[in-house]
N, C-alpha and C positions, 0 to 999 in steps of 0.2 A: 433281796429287794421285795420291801412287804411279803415277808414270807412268816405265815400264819398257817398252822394247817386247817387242809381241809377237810372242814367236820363232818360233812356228809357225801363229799364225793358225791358221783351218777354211777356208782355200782350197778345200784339194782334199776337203774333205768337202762344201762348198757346188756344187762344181764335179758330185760323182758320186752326191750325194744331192738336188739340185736340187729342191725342189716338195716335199719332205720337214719335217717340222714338227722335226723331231730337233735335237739340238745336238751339235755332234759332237764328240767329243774327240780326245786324239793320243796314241798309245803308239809308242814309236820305241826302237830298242835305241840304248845310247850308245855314240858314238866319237868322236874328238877334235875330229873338223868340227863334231860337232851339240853337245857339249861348250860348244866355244870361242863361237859362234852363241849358246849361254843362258847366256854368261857365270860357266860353272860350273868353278873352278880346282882342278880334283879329282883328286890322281892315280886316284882310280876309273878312269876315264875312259879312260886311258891304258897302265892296266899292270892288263888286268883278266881273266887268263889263269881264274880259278878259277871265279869267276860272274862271270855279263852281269847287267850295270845297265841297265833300261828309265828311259830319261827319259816322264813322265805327265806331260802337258798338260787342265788338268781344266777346261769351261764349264759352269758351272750354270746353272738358271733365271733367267730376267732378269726383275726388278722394275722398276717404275715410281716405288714409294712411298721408297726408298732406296738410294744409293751403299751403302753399307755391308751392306745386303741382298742383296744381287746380289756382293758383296765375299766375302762368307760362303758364296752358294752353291757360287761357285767354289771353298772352301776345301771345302766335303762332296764337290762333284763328283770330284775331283783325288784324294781318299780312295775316294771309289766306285767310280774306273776303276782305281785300284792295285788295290783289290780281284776286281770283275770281270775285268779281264784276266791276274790271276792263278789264279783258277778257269777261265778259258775255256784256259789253256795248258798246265791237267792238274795246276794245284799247289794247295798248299793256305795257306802263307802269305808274304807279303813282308815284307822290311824297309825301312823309309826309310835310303838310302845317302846321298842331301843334299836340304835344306842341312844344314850340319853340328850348327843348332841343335835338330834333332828326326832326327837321323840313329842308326837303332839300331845300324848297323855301329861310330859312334865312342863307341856307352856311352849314346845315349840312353835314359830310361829311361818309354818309352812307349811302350804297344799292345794298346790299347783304340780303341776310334773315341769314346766320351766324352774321353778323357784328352785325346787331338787337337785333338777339336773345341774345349774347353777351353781348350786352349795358344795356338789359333792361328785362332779365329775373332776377327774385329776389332770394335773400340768404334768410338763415332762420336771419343771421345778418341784413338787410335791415329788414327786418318783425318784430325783435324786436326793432326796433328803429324807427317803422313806417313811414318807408321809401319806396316811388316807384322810381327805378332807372331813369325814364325817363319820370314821370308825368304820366302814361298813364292809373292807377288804375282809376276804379272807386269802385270797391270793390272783394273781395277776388273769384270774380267768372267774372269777366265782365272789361275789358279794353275797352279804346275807344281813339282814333286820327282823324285827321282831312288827307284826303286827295286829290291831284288832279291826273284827268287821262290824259293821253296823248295817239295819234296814232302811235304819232314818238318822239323819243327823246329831248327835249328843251335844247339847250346849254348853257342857263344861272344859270342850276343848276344841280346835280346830281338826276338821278330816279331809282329805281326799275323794272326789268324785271318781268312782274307778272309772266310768264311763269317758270320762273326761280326760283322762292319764290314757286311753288306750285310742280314743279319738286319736289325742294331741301327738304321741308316738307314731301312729298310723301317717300324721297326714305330713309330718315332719320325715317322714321315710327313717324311722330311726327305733321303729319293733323288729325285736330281734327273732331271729326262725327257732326258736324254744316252747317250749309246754312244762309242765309239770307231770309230776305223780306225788299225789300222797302217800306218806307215811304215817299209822300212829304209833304212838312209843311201845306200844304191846306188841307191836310186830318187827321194834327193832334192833336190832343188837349191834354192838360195838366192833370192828374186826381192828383189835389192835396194832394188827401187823400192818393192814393196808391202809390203818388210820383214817376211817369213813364208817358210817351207819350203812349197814347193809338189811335187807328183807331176811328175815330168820328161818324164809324159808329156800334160801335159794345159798 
């Protein structure tokens, strides 16, 4: 049941937040290792001289009552680290670069965190037909997208108010108990066996 692996795992946030109740997420700037690793076939990725694309690995809250619970936090979480890591890095909104079907660099026409969560929170009918509404599973605990940040608006595409995504979450009681840590690709390596990007030095 949507089973994708997971690219980055919370290794190295179990690893250096140990005994920590947190869940931790992954923000990582992209390049074609980390790219090719989430199976993301983007020329972004590769010929990206103008803006950097953050790949966002989002965990939410874990439920007991429902797969598809737990399915959907990850689809808030994933939206509320694009958002917080885009205020914590001095900007004010991002766009989704992939997957291509909620990507506002290719014309998507959404950015709102209602319109989002809308598009691409899952039915128990999507789950049984293993189906993710918007690409963005990687597995029933973990979503991930590609995004970029801005300090001001870009007029060539619609974006996201991070402020406004983290409002909207907050007062809808629907922000999950997660944070992030960065990763960059020079610090990370691939652990084949456990199938996750782990800290090269740990």
């Amino acid at each position: 049941m949507l089973k994708k692996v997971s690219l980055f795992g919370l290794a190295v946030a179990a690893i250096l937040f140990s005994g920590c109740a947190t869940k931790y997420s992954l923000v990582l700037p992209a390049d074609e290792k980390l790219c090719k690793k989430a199976g993301i076939q983007n020329q972004k990725c590769f010929n990206n001289a103008k803006d950097t694309d953050f790949i966002v690995l989002g965990r939410g809250d874990v439920s007991l009552a429902a797969t598809h619970t737990n399915i959907n936090n990850a689809t808030k979480a994933v939206l509320q680290i694009a958002a917080k890591s885009t205020l914590d890095a001095g900007k004010a909104y991002f766009a989704i670069s992939h997957p291509s079907i909620i990507s506002n660099v290719d014309g998507a026409m959404i950015n709102t965190p209602q319109e989002f969560l809308e598009k691409c929170e899952i039915s128990m009918l999507n789950i049984m037909y293993n189906k993710s509404p918007c690409n963005i599973m990687q597995n029933n605990r973990e979503s991930l997208i590609m995004i970029r940040m801005y300090k001001e608006r870009p007029n060539e595409f619609l974006t996201f108010d991070a402020q406004e995504v983290v409002n909207y979450l907050t007062s809808t009681e629907n922000l999950q108990e997660t944070d992030y840590v960065s990763i960059f690709p020079s610090e990370a390596i691939y652990d084949e066996k456990r199938r996750m990007y782990i800290h090269k030095g740990f």
